[in-house]
C-alpha positions, -999 to +999 in steps of 0.1 A: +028-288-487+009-304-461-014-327-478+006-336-503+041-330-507+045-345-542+016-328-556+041-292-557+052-305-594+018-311-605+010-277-623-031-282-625-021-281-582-002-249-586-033-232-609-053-241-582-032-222-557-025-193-578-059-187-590-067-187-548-039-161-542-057-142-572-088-143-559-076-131-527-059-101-538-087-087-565-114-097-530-090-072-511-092-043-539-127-048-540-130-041-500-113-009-503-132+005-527-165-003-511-154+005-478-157+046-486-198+045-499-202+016-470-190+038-443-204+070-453-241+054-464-233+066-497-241+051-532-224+030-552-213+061-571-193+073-549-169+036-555-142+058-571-149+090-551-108+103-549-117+118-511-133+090-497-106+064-512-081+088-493-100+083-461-099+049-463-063+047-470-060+063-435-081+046-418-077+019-397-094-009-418-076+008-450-040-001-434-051-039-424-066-040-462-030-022-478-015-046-456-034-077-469-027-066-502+013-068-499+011-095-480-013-115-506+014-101-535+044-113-511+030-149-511+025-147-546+060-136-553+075-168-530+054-193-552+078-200-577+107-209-551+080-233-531+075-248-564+109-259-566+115-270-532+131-248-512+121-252-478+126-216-465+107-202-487+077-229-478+080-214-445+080-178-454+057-187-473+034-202-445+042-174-423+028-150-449-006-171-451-010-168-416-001-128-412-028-127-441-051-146-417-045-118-388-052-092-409-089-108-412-088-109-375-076-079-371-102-060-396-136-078-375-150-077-343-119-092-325-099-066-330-127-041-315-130-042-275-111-062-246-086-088-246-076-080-286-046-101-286-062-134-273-092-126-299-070-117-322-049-148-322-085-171-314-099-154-344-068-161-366-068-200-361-104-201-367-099-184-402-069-205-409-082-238-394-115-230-421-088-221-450-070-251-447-101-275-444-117-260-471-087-258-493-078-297-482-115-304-497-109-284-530-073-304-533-089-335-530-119-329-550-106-310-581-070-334-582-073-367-564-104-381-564-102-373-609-089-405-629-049-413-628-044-403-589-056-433-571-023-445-556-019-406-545-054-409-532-042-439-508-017-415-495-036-383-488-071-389-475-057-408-445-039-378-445-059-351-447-088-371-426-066-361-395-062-329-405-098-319-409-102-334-376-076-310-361-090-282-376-130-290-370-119-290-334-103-256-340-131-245-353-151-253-328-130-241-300-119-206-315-157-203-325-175-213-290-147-184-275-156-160-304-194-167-297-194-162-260-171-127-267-199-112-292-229-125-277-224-139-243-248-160-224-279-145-232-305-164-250-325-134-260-290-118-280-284-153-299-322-159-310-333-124-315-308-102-332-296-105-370-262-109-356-275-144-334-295-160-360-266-153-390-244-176-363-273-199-357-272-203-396-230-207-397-232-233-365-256-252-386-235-250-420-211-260-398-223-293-385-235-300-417-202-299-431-192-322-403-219-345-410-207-348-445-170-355-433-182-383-415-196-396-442-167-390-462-145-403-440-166-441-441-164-440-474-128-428-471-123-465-449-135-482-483-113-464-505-086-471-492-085-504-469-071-524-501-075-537-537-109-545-543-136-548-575-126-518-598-167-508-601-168-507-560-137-486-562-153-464-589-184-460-570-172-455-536-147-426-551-180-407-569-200-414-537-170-396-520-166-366-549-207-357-542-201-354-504-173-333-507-187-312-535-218-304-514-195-300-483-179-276-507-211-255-517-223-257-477-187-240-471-188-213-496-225-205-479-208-203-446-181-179-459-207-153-473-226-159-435-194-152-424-188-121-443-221-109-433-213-109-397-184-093-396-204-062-406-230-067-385-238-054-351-227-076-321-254-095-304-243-075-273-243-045-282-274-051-299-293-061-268-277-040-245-291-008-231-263+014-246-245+005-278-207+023-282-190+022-312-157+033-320-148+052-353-113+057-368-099+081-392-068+100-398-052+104-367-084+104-349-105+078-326-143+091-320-161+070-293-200+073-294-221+059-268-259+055-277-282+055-243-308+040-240-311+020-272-350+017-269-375+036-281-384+074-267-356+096-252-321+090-258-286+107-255-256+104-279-226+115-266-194+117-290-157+118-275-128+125-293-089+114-296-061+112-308-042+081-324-025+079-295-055+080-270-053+117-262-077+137-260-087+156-293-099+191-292-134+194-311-144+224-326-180+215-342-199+181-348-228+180-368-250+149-375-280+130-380-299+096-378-320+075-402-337+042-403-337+032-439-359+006-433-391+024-420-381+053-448-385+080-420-367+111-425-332+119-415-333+133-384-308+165-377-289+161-343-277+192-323-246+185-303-236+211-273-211+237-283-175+217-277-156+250-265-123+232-272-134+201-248-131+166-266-163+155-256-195+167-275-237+157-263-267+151-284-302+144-273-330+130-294-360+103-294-361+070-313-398+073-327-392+033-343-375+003-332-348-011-361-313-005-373-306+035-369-279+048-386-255+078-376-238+100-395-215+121-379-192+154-388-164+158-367-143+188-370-109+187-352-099+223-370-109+252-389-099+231-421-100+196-406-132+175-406-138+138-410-172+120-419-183+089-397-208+065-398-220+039-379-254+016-372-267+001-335-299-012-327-329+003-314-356-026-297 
């Protein structure tokens, strides 16, 4: 629509886009069922566990991920109509791309914390600006850089050389805001937590791939300044199809980085003397706050509320922690008796520095009780 207007009736184009939209919606399927044995530190086993996929379904992350799924079948369904032209349903269609985008946003760490909807909306245009740069590369390298589109060729990289400038500075902007939200100005949270050094590794991907644009766009002057020798044209249009296919394989790196961070622990948080997380279930918010997150004594204290930010009544919580990566036994926690308060204490000692994990029971009511999980950093 963008790049290429005339490409809509060119049906490898449209494979392209509708084996995208497939991919999308079987990636989304696949998040929910994970999301149950991921939370709950559970095996693999557990992927079709009829309780746990119920959870998720009323959980938070389930809603954004239902959401993403009719919302990945609506763009689907509009397709055919974009196909032949009709303009409101490119737009609809575009708007849908984008709602897809916030549901990304929504799902990660900008939607956790302060100022949601600018992070929210930063987090967005960084995931769109990233869709449609890669997706401007795959056009181009898949369609017109192959034999029989070089007049199409003249017309589009021009194009789409402005449009991966637009959305590198995007990038850059939304990300800078993104990296100063999760990690802040500390040196220490960017070069010694997992969280810091997986966005060391995406800022490098990421200049990388710029570097290769560059390159691709000096070639791109070559291509398409005029007529010249057909071998120098030939040459100058494989030299082009290498850059962008490694620019291609350095993006689809970035996007697994990516992926990885969104389940990881905030730099802050990581650093920070007392990590707080909090947990969502049906009808239910559970804040924890960890104190101090360094080894020896430490307190965990457990709040409960409702959807609406009430306070929750608790009536028992049971829990433990575990390092799995020093294989040190679980360690049972013993919470003070609630007595119908929302608010619930724990004390313990971290005997290793790592990634703990907590596992908590919450019960709301004689026949109401929700399983949580969540990880924070012990230095």
């Amino acid at each position: 629509l963008v790049l290429w207007p005339a490409g809509r009736r060119d049906l490898r184009t449209w494979r392209i886009v509708v084996d995208g939209t497939g991919i999308s919606f079987v990636a989304a399927v696949g998040s929910f069922l994970l999301q149950a044995p991921y939370a709950l530190g559970r095996p693999l086993t557990a992927l079709v566990n009829t309780s746990g996929l119920v959870a998720v379904a009323h959980s938070r992350f389930g809603h954004l991920l239902i959401a993403r799924l009719i919302l990945v079948v609506a763009f689907w369904a509009l397709l055919p109509a974009v196909w032949r032209g009709r303009r409101a349903a490119a737009v609809l269609d575009v708007t849908v791309a984008a709602a897809i985008a916030a549901t990304w946003a929504l799902a990660g760490h900008a939607g956790i914390g302060s100022g949601l909807p600018v992070s929210v909306t930063a987090q967005s245009l960084h995931i769109a600006a990233m869709a449609m740069w890669l997706g401007g590369l795959i056009l181009i390298f898949s369609r017109l850089l192959s034999p029989g589109h070089g007049e199409a060729a003249s017309e589009v990289l021009p194009r789409f050389s402005s449009l991966a400038g637009a959305c590198i500075a995007t990038i850059i902007v939304t990300g800078t805001f993104q990296t100063f939200r999760e990690v802040g100005a500390s040196w220490d949270a960017l070069t010694t937590t997992t969280y810091g050094r997986l966005l060391i590794a995406k800022i490098v991907g990421v200049v990388a791939i710029v570097g290769l644009g560059a390159f691709a766009r000096w070639r791109l002057r070559g291509l398409v300044s005029g007529p010249g020798k057909p071998s120098d044209t030939a040459r100058e249009a494989g030299q082009l199809r290498i850059g962008i296919a490694v620019g291609l394989l350095i993006g689809t790196a970035v996007l697994v980085v990516t992926s990885v961070l969104v389940n990881t622990v905030p730099a802050k948080d990581a650093v920070a003397l007392t990590a707080r997380r909090t947990l969502r279930g049906p009808g239910l918010q559970v804040q924890v706050a960890v104190e101090p997150t360094r080894l020896g004594p430490a307190t965990i204290t457990v709040s409960a509320n409702n959807s609406s930010g009430a306070p929750r009544g608790l009536v028992a919580v049971t829990g433990s922690l575990s390092i799995p990566a020093q294989r040190i036994a679980s360690i049972p926690l013993t919470f003070s008796r609630p007595g119908g308060r929302n608010q619930v204490v724990a004390t313990t000692t971290f005997p290793e520095s790592g990634t703990w994990k907590l596992f908590l029971d919450v019960q709301t009511s004689a026949i109401s009780a929700t399983d949580f999980a969540t990880s924070f950093s012990v230095r």
